[in-house]
CHARMM-style PDB file with segment names, atoms N, HN, CA, C and O in Angstrom:
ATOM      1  N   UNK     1     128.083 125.269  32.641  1.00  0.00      PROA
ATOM      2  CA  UNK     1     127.709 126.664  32.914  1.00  0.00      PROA
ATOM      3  C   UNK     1     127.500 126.839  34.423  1.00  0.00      PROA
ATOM      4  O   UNK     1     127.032 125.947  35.131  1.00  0.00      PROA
ATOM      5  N   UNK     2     127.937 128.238  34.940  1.00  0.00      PROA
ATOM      6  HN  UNK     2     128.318 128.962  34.365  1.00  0.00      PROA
ATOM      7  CA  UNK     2     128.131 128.270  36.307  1.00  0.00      PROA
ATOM      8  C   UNK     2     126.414 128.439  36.972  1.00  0.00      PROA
ATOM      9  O   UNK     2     125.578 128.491  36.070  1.00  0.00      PROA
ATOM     10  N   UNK     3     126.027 128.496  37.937  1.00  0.00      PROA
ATOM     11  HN  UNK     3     126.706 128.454  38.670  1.00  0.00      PROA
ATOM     12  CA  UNK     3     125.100 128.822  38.746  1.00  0.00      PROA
ATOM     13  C   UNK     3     124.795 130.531  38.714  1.00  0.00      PROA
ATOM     14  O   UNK     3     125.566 131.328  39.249  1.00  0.00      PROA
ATOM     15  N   UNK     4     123.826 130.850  38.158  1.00  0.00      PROA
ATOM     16  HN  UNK     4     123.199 130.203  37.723  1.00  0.00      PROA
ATOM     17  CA  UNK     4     123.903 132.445  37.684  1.00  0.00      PROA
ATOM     18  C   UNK     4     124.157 133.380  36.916  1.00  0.00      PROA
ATOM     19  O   UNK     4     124.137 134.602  37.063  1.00  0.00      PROA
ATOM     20  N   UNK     5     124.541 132.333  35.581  1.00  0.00      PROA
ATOM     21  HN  UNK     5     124.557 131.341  35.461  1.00  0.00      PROA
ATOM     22  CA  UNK     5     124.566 132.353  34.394  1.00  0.00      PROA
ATOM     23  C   UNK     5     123.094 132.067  33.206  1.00  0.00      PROA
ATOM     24  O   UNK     5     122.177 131.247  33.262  1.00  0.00      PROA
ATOM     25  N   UNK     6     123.366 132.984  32.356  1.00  0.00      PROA
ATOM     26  HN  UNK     6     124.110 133.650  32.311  1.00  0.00      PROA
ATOM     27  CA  UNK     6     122.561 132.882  31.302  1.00  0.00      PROA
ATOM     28  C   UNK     6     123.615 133.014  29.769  1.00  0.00      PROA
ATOM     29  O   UNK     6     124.704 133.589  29.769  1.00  0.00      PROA
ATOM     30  N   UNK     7     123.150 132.517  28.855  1.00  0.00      PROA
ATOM     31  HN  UNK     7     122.265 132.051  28.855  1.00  0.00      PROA
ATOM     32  CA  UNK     7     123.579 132.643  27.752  1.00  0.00      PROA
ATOM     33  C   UNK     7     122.265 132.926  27.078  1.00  0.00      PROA
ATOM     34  O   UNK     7     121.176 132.448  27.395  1.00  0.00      PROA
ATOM     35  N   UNK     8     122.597 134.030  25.803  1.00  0.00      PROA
ATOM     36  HN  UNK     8     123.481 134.418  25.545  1.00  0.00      PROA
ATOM     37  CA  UNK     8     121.879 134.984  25.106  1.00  0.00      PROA
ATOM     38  C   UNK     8     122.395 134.980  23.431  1.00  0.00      PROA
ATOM     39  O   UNK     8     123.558 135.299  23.186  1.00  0.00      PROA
ATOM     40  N   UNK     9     121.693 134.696  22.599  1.00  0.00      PROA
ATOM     41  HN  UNK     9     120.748 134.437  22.799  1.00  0.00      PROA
ATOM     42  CA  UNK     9     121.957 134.676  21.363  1.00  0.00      PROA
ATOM     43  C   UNK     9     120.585 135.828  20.649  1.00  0.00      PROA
ATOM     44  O   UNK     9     119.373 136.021  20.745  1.00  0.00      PROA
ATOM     45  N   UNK    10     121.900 136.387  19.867  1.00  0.00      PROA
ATOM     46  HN  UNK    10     122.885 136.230  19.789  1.00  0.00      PROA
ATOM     47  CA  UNK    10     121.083 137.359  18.763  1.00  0.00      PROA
ATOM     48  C   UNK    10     120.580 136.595  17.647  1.00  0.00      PROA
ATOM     49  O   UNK    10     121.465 136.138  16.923  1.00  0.00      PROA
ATOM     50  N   UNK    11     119.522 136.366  17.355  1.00  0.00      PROA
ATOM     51  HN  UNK    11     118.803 136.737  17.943  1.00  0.00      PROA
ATOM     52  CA  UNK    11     118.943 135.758  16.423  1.00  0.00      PROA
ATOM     53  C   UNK    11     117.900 136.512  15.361  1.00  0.00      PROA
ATOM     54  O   UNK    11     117.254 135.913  14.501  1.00  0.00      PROA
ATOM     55  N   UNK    12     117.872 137.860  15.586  1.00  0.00      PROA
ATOM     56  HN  UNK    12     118.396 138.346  16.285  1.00  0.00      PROA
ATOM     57  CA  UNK    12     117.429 138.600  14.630  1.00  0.00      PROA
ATOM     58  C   UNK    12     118.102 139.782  13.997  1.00  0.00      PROA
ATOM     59  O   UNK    12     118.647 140.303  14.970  1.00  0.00      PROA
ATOM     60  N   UNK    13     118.284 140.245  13.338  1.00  0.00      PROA
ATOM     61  HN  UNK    13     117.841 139.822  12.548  1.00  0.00      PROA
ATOM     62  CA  UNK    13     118.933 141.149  12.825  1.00  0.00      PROA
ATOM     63  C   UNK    13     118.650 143.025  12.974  1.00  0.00      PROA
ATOM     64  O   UNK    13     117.585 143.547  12.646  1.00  0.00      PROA
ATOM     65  N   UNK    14     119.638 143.666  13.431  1.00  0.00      PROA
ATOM     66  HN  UNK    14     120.503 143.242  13.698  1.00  0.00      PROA
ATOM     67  CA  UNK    14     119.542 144.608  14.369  1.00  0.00      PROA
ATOM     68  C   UNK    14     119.044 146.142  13.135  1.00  0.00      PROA
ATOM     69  O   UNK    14     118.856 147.289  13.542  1.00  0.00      PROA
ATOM     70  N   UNK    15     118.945 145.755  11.838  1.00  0.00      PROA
ATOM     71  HN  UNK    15     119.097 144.824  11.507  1.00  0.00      PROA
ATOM     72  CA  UNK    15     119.553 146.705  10.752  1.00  0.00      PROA
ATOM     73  C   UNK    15     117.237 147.156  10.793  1.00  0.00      PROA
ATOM     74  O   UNK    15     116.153 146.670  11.116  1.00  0.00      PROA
ATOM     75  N   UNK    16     117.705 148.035  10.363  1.00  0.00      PROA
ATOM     76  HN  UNK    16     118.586 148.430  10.101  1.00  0.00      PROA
ATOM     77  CA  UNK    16     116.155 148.913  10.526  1.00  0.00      PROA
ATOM     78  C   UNK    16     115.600 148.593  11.877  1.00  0.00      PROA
ATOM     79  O   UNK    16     114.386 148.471  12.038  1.00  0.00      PROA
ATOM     80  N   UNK    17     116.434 148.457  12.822  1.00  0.00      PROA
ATOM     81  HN  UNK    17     117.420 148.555  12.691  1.00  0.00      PROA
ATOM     82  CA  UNK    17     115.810 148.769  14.327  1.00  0.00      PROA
ATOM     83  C   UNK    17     115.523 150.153  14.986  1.00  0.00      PROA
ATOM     84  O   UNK    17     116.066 151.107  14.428  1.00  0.00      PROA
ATOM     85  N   UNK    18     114.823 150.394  15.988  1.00  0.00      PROA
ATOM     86  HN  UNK    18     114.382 149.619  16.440  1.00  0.00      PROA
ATOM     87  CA  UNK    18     115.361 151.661  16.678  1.00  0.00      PROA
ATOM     88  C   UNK    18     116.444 151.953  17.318  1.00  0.00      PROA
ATOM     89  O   UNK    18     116.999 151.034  17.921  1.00  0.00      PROA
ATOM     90  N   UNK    19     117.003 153.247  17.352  1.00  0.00      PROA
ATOM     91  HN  UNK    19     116.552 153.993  16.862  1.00  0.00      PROA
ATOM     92  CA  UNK    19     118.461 152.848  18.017  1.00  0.00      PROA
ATOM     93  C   UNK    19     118.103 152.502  19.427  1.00  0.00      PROA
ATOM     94  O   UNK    19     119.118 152.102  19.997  1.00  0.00      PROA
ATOM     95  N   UNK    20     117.104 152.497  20.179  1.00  0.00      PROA
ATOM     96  HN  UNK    20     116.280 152.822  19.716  1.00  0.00      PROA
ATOM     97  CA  UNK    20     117.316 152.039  21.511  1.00  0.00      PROA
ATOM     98  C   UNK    20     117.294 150.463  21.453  1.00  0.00      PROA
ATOM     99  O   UNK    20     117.746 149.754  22.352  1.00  0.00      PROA
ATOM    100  N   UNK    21     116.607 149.908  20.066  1.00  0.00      PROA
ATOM    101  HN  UNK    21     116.240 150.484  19.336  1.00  0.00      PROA
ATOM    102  CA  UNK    21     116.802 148.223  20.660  1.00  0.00      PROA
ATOM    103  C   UNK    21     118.093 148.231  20.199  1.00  0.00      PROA
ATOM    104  O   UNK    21     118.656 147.181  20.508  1.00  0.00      PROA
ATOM    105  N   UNK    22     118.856 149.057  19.530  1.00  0.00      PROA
ATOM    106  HN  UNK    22     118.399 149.910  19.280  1.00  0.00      PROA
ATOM    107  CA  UNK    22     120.747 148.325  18.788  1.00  0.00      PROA
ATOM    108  C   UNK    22     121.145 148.889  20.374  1.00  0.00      PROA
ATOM    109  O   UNK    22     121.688 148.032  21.071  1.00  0.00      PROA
ATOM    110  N   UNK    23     120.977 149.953  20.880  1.00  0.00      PROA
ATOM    111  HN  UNK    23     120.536 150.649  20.314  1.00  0.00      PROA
ATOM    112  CA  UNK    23     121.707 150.288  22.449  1.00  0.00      PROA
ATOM    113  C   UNK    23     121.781 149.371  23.120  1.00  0.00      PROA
ATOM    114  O   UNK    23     122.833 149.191  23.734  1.00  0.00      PROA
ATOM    115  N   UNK    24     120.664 148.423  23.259  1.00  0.00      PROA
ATOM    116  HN  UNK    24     119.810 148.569  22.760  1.00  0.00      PROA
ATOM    117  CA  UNK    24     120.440 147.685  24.097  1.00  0.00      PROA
ATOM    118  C   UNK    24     121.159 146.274  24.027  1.00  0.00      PROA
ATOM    119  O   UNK    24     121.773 145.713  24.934  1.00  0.00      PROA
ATOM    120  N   UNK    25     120.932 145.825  22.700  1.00  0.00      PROA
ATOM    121  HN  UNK    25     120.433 146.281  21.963  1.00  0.00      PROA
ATOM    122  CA  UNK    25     121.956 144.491  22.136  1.00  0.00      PROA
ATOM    123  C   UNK    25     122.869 144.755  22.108  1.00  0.00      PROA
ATOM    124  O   UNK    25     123.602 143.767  22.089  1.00  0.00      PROA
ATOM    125  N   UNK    26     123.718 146.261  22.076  1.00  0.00      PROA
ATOM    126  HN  UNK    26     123.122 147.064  22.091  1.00  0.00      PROA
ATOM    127  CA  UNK    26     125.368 146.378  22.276  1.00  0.00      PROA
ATOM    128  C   UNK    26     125.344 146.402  23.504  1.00  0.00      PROA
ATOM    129  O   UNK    26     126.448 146.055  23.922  1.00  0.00      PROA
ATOM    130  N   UNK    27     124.489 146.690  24.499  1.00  0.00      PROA
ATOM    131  HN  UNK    27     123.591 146.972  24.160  1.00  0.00      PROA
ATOM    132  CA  UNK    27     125.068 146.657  25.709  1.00  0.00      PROA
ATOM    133  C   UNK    27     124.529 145.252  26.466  1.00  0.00      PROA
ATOM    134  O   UNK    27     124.521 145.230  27.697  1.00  0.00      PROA
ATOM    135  N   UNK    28     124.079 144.079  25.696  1.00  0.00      PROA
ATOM    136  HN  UNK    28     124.085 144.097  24.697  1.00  0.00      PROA
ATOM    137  CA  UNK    28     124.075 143.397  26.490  1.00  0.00      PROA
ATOM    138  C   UNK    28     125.920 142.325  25.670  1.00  0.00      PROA
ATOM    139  O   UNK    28     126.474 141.306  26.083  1.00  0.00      PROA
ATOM    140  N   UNK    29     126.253 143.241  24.473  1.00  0.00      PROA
ATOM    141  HN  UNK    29     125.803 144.069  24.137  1.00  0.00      PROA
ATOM    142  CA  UNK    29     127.485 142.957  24.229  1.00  0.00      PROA
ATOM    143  C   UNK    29     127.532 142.216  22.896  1.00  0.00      PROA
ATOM    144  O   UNK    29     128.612 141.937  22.374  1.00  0.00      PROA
ATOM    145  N   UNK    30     126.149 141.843  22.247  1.00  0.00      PROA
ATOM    146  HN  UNK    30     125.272 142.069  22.671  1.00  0.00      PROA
ATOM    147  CA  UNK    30     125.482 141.435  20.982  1.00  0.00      PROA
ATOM    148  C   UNK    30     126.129 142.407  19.997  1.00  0.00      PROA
ATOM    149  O   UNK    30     126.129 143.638  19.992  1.00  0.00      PROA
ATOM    150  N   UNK    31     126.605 141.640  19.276  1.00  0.00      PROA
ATOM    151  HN  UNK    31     126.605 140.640  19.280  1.00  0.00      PROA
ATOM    152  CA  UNK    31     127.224 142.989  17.810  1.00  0.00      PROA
ATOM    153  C   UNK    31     126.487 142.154  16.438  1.00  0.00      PROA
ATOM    154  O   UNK    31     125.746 142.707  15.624  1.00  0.00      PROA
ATOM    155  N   UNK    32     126.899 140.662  16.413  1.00  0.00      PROA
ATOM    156  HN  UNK    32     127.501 140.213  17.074  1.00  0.00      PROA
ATOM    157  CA  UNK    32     126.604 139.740  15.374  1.00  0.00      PROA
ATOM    158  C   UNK    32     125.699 138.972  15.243  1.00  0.00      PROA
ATOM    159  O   UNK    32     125.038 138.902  16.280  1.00  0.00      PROA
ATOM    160  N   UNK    33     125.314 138.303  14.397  1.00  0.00      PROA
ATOM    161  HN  UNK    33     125.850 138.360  13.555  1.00  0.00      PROA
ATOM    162  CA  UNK    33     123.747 137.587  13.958  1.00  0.00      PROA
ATOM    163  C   UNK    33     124.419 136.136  14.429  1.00  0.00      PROA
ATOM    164  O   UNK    33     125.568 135.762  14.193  1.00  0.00      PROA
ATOM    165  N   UNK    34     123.302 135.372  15.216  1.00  0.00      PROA
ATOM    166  HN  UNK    34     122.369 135.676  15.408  1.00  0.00      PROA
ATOM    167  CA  UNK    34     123.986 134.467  16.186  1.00  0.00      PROA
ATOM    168  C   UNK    34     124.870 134.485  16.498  1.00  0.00      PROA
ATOM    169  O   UNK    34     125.683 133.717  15.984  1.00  0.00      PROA
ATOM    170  N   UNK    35     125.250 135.336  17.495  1.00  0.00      PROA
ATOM    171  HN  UNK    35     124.589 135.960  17.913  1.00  0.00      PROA
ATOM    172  CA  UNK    35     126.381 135.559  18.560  1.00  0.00      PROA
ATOM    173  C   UNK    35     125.697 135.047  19.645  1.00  0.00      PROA
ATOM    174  O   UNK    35     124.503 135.341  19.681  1.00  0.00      PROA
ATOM    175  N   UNK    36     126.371 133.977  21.039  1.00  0.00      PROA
ATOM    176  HN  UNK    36     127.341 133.738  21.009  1.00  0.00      PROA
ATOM    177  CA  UNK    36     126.479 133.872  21.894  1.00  0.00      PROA
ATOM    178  C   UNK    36     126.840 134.628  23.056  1.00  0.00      PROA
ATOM    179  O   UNK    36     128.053 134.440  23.140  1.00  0.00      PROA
ATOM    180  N   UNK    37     126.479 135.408  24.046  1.00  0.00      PROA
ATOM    181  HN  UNK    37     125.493 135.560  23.978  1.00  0.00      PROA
ATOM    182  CA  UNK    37     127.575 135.622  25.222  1.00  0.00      PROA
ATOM    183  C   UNK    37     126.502 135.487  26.266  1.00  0.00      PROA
ATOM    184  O   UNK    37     125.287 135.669  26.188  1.00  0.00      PROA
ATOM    185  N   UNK    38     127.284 135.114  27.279  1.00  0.00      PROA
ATOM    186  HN  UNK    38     128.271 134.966  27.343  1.00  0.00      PROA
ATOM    187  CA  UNK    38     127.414 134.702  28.649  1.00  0.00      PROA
ATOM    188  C   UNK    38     127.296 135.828  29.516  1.00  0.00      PROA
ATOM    189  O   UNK    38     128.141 136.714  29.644  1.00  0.00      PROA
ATOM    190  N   UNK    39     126.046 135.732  30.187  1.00  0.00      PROA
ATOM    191  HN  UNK    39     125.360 135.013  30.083  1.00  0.00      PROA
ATOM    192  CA  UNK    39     126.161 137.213  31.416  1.00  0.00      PROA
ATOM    193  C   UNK    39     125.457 136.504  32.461  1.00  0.00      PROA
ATOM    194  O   UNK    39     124.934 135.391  32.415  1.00  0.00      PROA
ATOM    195  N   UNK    40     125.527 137.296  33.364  1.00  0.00      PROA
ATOM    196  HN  UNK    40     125.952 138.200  33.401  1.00  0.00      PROA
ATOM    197  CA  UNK    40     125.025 137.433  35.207  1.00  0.00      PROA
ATOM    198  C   UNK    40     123.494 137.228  34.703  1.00  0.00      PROA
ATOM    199  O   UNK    40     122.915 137.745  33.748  1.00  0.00      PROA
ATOM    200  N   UNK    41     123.109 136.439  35.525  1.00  0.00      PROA
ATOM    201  HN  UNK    41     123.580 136.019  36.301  1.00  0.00      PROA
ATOM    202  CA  UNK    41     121.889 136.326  35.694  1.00  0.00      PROA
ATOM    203  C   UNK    41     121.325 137.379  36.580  1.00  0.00      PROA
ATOM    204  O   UNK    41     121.026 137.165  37.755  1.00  0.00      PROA
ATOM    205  N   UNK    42     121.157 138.789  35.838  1.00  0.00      PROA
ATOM    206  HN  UNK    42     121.400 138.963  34.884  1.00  0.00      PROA
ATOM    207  CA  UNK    42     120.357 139.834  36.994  1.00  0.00      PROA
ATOM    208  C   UNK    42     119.485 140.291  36.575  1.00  0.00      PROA
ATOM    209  O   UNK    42     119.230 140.162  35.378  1.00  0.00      PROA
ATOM    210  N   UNK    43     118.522 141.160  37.606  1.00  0.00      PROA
ATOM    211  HN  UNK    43     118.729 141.264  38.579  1.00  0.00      PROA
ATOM    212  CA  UNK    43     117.456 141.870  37.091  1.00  0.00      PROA
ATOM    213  C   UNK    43     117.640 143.197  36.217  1.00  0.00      PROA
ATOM    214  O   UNK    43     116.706 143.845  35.744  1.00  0.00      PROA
ATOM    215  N   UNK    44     118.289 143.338  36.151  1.00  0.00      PROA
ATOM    216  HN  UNK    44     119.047 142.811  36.535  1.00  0.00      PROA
ATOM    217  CA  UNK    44     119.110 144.472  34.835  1.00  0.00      PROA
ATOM    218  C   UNK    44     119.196 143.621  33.727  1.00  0.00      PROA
ATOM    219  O   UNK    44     118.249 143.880  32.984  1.00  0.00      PROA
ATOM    220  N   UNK    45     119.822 142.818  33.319  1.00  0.00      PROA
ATOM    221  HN  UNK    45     120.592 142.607  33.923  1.00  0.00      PROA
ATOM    222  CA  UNK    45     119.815 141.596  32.075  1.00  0.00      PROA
ATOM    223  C   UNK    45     118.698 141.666  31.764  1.00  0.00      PROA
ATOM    224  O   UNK    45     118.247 142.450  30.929  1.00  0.00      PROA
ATOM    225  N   UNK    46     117.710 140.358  32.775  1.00  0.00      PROA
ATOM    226  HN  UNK    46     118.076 139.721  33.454  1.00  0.00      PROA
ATOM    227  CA  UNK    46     116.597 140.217  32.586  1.00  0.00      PROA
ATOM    228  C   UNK    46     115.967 141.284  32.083  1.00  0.00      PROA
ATOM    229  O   UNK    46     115.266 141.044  31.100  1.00  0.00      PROA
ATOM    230  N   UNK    47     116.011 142.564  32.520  1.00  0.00      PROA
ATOM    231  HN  UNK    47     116.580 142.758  33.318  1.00  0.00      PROA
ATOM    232  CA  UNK    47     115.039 143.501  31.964  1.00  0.00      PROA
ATOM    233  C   UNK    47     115.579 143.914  30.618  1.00  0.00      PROA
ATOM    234  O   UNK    47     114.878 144.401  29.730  1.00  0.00      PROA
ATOM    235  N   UNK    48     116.639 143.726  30.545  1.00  0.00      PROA
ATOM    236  HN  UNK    48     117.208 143.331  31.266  1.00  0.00      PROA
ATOM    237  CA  UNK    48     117.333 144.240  28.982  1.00  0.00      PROA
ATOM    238  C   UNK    48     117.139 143.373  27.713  1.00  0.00      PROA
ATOM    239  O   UNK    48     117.163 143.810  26.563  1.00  0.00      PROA
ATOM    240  N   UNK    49     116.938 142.042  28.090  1.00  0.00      PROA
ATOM    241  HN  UNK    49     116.919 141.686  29.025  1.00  0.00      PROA
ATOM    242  CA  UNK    49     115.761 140.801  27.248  1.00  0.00      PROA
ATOM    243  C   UNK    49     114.648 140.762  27.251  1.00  0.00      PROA
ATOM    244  O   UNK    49     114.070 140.134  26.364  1.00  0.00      PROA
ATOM    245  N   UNK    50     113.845 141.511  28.391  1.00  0.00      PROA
ATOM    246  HN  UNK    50     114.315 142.021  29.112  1.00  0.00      PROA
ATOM    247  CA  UNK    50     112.493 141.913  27.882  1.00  0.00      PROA
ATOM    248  C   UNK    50     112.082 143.397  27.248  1.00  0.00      PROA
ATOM    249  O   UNK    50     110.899 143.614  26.987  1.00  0.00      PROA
ATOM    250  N   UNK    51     112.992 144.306  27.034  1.00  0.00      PROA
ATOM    251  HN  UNK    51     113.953 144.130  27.247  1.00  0.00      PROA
ATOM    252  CA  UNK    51     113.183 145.279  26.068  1.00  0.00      PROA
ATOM    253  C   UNK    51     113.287 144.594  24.289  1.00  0.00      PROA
ATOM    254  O   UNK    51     112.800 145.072  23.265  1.00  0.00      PROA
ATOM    255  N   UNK    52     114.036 143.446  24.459  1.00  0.00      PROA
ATOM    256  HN  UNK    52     114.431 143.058  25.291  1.00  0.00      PROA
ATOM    257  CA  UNK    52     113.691 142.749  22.914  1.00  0.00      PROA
ATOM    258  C   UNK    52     113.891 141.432  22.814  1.00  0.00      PROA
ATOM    259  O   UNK    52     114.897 140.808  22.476  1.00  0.00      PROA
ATOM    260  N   UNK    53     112.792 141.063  23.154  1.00  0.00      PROA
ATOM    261  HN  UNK    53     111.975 141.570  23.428  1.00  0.00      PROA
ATOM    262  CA  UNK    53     112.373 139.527  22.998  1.00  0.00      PROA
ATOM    263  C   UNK    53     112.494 138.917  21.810  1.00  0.00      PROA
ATOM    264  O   UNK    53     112.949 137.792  21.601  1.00  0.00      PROA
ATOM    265  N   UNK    54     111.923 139.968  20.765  1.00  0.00      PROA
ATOM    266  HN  UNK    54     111.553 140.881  20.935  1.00  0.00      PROA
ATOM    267  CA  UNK    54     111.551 139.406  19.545  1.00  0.00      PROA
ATOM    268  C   UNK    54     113.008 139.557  18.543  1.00  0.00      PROA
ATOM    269  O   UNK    54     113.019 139.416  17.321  1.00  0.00      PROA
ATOM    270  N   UNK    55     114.339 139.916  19.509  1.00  0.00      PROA
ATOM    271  HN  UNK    55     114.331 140.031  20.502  1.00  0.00      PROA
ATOM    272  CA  UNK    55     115.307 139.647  18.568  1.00  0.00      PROA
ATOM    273  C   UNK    55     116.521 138.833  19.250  1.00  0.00      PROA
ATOM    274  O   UNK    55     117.618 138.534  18.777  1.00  0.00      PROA
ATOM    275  N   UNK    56     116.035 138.608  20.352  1.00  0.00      PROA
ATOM    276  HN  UNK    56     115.144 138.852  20.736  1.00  0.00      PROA
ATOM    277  CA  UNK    56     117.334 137.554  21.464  1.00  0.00      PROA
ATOM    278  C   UNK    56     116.135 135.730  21.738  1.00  0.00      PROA
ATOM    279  O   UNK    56     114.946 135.414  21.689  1.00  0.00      PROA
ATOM    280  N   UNK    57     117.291 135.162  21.975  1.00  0.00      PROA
ATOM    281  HN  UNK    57     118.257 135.419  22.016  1.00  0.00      PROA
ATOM    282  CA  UNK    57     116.856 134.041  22.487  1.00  0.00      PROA
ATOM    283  C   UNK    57     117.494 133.733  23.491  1.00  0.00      PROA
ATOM    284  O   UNK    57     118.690 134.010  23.392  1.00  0.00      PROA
ATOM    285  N   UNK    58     117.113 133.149  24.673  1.00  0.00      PROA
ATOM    286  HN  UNK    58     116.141 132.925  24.753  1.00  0.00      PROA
ATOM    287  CA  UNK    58     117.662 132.615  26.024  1.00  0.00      PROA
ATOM    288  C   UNK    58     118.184 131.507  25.975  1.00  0.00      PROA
ATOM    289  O   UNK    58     117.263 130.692  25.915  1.00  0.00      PROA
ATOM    290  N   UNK    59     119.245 130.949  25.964  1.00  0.00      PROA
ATOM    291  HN  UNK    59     119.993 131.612  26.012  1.00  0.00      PROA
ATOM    292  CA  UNK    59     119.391 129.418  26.102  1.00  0.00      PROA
ATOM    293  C   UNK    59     120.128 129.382  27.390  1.00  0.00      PROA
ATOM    294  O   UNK    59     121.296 129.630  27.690  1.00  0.00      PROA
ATOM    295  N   UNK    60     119.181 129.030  27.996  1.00  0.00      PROA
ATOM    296  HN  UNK    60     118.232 128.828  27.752  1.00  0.00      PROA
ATOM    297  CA  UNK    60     119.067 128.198  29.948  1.00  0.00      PROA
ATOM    298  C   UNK    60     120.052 126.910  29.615  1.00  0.00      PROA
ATOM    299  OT1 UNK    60     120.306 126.084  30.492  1.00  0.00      PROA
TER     300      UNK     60
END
């Protein structure tokens, strides 16, 4: 993994959410229940994983 990278897995399930936490897991590109993807390590990300902690996991 490159320098400035994070990988992000959905690990909770998005179904009786509010639509702003499903906005937020589609736009960090999350559609599926443990899905992986790979983004920029920025303060936009970062803040878009602390909008829902309790349904992403970080793997550093």
């Amino acid at each position: 993994m490159e320098q400035g990278k994070i990988r992000i897995k959905l690990v909770r399930s998005l179904i009786g959410r509010p639509e702003k936490q499903r906005q937020i897991a589609r736009g960090l590109g999350l559609r599926r229940l443990n899905q992986v993807v790979e983004r920029e390590d920025t303060p936009a990300i970062r803040g878009m994983i602390r909008k829902i902690p309790h349904l992403v996991k970080v793997l550093e």
